[in-house]
N, CA and C atoms as an extended XYZ file, in Angstrom:
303
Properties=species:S:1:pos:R:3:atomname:S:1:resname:S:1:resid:I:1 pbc="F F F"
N       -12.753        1.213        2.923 N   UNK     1
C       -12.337        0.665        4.195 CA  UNK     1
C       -11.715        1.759        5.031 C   UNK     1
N       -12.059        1.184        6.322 N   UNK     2
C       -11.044        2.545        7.176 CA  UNK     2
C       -10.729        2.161        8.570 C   UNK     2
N        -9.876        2.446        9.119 N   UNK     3
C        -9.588        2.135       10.930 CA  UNK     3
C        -9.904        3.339       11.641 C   UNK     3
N       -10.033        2.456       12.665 N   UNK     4
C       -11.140        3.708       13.419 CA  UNK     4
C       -10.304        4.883       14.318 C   UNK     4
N        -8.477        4.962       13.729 N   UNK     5
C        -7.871        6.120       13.886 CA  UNK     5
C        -7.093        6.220       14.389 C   UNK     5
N        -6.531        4.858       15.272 N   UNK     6
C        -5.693        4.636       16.316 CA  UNK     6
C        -3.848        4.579       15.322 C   UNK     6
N        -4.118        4.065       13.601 N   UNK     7
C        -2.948        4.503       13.385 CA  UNK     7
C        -2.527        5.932       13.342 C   UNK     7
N        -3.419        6.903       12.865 N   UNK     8
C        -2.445        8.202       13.385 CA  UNK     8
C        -2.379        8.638       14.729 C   UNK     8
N        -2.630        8.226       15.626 N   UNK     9
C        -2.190        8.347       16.870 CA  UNK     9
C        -1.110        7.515       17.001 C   UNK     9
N        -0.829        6.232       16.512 N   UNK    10
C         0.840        5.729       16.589 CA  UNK    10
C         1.646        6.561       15.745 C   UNK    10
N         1.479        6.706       14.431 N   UNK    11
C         1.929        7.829       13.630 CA  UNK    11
C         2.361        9.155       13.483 C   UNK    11
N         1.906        9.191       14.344 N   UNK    12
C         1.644       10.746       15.528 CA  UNK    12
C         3.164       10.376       16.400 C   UNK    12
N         3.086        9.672       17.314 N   UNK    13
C         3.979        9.540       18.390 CA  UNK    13
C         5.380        9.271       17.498 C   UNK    13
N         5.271        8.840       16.559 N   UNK    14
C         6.826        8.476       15.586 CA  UNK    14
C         7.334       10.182       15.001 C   UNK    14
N         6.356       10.970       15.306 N   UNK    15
C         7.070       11.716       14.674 CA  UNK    15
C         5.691       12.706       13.065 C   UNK    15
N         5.161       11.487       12.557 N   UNK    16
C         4.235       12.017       11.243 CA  UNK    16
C         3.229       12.468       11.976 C   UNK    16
N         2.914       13.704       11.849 N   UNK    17
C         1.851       14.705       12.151 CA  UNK    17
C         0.605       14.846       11.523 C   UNK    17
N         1.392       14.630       10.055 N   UNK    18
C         0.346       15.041        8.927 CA  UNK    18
C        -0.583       14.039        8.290 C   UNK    18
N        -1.517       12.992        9.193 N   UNK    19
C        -2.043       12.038        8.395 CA  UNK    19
C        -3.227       12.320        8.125 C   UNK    19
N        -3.215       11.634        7.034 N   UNK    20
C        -4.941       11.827        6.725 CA  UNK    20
C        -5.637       10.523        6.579 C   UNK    20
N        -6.591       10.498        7.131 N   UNK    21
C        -7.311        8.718        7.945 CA  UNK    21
C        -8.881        9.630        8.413 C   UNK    21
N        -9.099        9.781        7.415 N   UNK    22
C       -11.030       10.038        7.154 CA  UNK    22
C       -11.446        8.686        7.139 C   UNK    22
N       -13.004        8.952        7.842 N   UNK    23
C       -13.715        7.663        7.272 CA  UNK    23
C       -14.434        8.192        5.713 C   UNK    23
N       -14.223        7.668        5.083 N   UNK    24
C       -14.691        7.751        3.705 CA  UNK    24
C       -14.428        6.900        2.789 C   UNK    24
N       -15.325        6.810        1.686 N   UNK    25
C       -14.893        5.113        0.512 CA  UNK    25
C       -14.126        5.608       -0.599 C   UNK    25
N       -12.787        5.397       -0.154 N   UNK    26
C       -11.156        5.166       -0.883 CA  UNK    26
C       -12.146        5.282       -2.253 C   UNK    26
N       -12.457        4.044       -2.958 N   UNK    27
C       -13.097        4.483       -4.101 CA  UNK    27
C       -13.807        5.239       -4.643 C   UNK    27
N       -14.762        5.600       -4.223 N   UNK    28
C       -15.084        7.175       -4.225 CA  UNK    28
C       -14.448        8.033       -4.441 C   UNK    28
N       -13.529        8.076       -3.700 N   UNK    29
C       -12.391        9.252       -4.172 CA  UNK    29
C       -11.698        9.153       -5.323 C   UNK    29
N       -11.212        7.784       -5.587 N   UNK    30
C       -10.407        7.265       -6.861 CA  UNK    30
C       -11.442        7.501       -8.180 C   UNK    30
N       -12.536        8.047       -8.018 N   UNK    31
C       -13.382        8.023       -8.857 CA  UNK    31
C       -13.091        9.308       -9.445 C   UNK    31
N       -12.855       10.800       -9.146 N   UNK    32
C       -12.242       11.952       -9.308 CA  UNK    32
C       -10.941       11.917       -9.069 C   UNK    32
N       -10.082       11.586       -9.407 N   UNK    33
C        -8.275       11.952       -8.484 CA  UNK    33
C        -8.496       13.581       -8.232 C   UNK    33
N        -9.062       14.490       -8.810 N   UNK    34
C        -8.740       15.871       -8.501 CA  UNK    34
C        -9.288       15.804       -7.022 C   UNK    34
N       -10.319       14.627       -6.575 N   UNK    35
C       -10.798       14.437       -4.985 CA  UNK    35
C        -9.304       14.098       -4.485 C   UNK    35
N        -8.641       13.558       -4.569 N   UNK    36
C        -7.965       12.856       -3.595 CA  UNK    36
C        -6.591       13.759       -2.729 C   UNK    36
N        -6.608       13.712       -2.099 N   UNK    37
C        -5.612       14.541       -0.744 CA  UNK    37
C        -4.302       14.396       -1.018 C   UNK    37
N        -3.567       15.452       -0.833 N   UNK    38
C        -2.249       15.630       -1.656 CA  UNK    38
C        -1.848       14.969       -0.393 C   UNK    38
N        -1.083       13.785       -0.907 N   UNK    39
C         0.124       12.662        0.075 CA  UNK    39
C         1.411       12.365       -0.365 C   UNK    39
N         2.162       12.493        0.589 N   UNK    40
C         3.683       11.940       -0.411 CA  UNK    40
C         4.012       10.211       -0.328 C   UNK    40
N         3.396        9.711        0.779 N   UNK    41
C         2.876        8.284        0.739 CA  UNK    41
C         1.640        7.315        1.220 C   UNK    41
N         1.607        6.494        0.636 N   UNK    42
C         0.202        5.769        0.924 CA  UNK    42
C         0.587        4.384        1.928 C   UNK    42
N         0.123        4.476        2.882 N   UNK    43
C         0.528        3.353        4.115 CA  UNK    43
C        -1.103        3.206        4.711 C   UNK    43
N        -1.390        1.584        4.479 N   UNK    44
C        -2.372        0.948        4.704 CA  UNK    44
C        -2.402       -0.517        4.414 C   UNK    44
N        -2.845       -1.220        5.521 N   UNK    45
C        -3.282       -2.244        5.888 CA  UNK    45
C        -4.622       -3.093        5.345 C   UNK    45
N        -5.039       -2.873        3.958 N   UNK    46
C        -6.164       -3.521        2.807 CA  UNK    46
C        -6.978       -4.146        3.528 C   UNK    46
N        -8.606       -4.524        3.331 N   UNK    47
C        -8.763       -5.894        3.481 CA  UNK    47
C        -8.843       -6.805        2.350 C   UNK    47
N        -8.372       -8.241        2.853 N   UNK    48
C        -7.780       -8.825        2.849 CA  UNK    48
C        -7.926       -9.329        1.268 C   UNK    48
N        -9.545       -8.999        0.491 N   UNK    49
C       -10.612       -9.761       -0.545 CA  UNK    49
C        -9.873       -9.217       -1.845 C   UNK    49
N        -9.926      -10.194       -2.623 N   UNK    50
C        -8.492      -10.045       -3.812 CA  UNK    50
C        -9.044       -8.716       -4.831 C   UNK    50
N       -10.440       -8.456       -4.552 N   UNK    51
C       -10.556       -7.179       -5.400 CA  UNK    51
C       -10.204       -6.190       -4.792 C   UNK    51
N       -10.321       -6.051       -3.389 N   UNK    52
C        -9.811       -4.740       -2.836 CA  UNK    52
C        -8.453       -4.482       -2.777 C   UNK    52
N        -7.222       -5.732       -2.865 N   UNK    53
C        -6.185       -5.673       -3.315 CA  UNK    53
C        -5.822       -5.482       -4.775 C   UNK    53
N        -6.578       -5.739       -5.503 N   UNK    54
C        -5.981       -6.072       -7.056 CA  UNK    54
C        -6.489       -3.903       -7.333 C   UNK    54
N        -7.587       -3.278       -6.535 N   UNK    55
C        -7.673       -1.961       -7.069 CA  UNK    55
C        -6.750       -1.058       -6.178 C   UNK    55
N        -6.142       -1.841       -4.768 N   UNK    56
C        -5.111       -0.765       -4.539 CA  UNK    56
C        -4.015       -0.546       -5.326 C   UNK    56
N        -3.413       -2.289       -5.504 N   UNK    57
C        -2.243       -2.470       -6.095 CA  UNK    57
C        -2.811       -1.253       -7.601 C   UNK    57
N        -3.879       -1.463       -8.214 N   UNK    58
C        -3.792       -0.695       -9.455 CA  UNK    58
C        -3.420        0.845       -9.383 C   UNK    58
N        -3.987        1.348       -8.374 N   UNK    59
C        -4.183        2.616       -7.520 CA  UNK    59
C        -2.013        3.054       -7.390 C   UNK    59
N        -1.613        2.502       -6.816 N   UNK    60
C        -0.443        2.190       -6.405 CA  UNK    60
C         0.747        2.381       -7.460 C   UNK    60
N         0.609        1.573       -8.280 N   UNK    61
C         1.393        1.303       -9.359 CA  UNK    61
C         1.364        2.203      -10.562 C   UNK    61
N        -0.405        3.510      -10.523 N   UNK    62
C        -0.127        4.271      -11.371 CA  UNK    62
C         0.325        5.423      -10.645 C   UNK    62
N         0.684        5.632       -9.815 N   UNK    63
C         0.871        6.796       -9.437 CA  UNK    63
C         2.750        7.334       -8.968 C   UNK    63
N         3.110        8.006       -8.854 N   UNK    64
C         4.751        8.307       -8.621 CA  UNK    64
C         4.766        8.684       -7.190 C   UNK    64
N         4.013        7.736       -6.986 N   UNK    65
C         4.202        7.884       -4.941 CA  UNK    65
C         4.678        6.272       -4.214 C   UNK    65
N         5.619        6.457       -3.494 N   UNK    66
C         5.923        5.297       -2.514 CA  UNK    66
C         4.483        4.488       -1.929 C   UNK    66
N         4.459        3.293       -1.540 N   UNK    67
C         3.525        2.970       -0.600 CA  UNK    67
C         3.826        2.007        0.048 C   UNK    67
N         3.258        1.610        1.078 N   UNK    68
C         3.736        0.539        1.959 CA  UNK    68
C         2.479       -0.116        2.436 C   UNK    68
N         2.283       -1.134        2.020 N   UNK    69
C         1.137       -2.397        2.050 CA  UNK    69
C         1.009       -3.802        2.860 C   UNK    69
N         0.237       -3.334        4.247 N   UNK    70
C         0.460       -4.853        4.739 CA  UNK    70
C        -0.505       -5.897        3.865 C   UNK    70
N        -0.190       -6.963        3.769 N   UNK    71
C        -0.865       -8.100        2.900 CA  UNK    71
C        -0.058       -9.131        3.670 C   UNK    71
N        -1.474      -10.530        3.147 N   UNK    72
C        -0.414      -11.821        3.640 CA  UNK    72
C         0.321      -12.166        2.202 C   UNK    72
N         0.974      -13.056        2.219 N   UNK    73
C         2.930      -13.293        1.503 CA  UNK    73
C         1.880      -14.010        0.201 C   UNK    73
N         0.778      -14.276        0.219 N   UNK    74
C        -0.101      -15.260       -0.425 CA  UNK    74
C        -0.249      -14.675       -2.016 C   UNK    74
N        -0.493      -13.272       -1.459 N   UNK    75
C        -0.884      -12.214       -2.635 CA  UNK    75
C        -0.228      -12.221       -3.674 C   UNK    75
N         1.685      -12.509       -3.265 N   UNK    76
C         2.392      -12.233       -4.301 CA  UNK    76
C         2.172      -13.417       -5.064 C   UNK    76
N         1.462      -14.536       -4.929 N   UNK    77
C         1.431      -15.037       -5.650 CA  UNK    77
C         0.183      -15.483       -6.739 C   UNK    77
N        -0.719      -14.919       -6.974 N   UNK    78
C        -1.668      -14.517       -6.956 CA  UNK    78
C        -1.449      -14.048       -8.896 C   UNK    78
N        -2.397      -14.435       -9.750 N   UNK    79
C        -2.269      -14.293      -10.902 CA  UNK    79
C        -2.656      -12.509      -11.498 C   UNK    79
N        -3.040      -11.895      -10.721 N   UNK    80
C        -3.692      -10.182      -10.852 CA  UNK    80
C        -2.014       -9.953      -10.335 C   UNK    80
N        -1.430      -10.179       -9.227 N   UNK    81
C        -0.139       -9.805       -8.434 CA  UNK    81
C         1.164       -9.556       -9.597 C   UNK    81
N         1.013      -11.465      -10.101 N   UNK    82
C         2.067      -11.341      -11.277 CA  UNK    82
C         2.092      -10.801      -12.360 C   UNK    82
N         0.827       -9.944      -12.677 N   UNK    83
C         0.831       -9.329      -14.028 CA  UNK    83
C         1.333       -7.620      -13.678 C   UNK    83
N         1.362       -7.487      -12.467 N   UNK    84
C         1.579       -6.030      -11.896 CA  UNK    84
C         3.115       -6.056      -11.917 C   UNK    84
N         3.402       -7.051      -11.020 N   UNK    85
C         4.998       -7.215      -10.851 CA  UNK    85
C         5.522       -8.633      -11.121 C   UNK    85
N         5.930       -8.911      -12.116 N   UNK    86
C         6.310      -10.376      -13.013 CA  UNK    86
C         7.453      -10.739      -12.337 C   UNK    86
N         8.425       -9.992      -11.687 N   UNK    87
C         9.747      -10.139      -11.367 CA  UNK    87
C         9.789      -10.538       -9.875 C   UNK    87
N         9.430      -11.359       -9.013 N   UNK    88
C         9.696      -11.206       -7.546 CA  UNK    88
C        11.121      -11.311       -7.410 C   UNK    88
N        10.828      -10.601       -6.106 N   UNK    89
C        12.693      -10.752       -5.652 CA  UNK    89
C        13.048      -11.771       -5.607 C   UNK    89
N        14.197      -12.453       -5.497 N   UNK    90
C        14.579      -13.981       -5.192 CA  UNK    90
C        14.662      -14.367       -3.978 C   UNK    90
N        14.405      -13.208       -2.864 N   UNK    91
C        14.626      -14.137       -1.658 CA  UNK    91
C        15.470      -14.835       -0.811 C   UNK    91
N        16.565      -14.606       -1.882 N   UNK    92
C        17.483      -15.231       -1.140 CA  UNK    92
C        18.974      -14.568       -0.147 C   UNK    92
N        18.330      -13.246        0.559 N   UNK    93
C        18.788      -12.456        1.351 CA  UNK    93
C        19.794      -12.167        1.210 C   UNK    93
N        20.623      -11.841       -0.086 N   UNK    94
C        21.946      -11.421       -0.352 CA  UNK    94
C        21.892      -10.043       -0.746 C   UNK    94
N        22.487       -9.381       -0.468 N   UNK    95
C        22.793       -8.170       -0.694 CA  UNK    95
C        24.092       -7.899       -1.774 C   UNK    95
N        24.064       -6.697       -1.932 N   UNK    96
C        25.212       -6.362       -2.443 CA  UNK    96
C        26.608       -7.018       -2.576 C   UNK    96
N        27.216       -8.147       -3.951 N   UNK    97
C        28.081       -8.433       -3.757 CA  UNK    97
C        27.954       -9.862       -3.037 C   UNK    97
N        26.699      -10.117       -2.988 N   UNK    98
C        26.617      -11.576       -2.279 CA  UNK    98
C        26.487      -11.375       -1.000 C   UNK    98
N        26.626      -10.436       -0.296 N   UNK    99
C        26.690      -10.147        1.228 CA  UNK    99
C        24.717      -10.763        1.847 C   UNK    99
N        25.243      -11.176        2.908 N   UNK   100
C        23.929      -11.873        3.416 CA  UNK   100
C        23.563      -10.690        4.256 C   UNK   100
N        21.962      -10.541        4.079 N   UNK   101
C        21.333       -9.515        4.617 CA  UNK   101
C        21.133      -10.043        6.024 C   UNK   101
């Protein structure tokens, strides 16, 4: 999957210079990791189809890099979701000490 480029041009204006947003098939690349482009984080917007989520999330979770994933709220609940991360947060906007976020 890919967008046709307009996030590193917002990405750009915040300040991140350095993006990399090829058109090319993500899997493909995941097929060699010695292919894949040295990043310190992964920020992308999936579509939406539970396999293309269930191989980012896999993608994601092995690696020692941050990422930031838009998805709808649906996912977390999702039986591939709970075997990745069993623990959801509780949700219930307290912070530290009980403090309400």
């Amino acid at each position: 999957y890919f967008c046709a480029g307009a996030v590193r041009v917002h990405l750009g204006r915040l300040g991140f210079t350095n993006v990399y947003n090829k058109c090319e098939d993500f899997y493909e690349r995941l097929k060699d990791p010695k292919s894949l482009p040295p990043h310190d984080v992964v920020v992308t917007n999936p579509p939406y189809g539970e396999a293309h989520i269930r191989r980012l999330l896999q993608f994601c979770t092995r690696g020692n890099k941050p990422y930031l994933l838009l998805m709808p709220d649906y996912v977390c609940m999702k039986p591939f979701y709970r075997s990745i991360f069993p623990d959801p947060p509780s949700g219930d906007g307290a912070g530290e000490e009980g403090e309400r976020a």
